[in-house]
N, C-alpha and C positions, 0 to 999 in steps of 0.2 A: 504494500500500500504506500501512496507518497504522502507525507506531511505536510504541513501548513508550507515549512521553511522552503522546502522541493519546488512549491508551487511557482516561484517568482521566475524560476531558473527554466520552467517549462513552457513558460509565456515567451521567453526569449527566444528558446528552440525552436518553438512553433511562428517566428515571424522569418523564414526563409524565402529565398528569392521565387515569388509565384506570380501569374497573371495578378491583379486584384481582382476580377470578377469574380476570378473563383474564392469558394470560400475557402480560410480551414476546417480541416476536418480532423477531426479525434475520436480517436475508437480505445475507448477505455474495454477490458476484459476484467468479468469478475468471476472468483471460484466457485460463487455459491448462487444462492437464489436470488431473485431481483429484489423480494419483499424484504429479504434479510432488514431490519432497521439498521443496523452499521452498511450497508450500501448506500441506504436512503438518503442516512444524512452524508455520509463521502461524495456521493452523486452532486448532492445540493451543492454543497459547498466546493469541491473541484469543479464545477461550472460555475460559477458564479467565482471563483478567483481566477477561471482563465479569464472571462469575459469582458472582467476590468480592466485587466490586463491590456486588451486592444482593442481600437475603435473596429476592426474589420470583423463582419460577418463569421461567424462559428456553426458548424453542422458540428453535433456530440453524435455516435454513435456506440451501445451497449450490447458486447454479449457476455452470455451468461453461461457460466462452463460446466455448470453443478457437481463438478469435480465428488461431492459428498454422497452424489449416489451411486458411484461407480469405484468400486474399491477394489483393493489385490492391486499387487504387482505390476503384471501386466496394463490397467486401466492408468498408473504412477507414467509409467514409461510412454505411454501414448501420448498421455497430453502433454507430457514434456516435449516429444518428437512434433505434435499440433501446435 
């Protein structure tokens, strides 16, 4: 998970040389379920500190890996290799 302090230094990385049309886009991955409350609020607030961050347009995208219902070994190794 990234921290409060992470956030500043991700804003930066994300203003790379692109058209301006386009928007950025971030595709955050999480291990567990959407509802989880610790997503909800990391969600809230990792949007909302990239956001300020730049006046340019942001597409967020989220998937959701549920990592917690696929257990053994073998399911460890896979989503390492995905």
């Amino acid at each position: 998970m990234i921290n409060n302090a992470a956030a500043p230094n991700l804003v930066d990385w994300c203003e790379v040389d692109r058209p301006k049309s386009r928007p950025q886009r971030v595709l955050v991955l999480y291990p567990d379920e959407r509802v989880l409350p610790a997503n909800v609020i990391f969600d809230h607030f990792f949007r909302t500190t990239l956001e300020a961050g730049t006046s340019e347009r942001t597409e967020f995208h989220s998937e959701f890996l549920d990592v917690s219902r696929f257990s053994g070994r073998y399911s460890s190794n896979t989503s390492v290799i995905f």
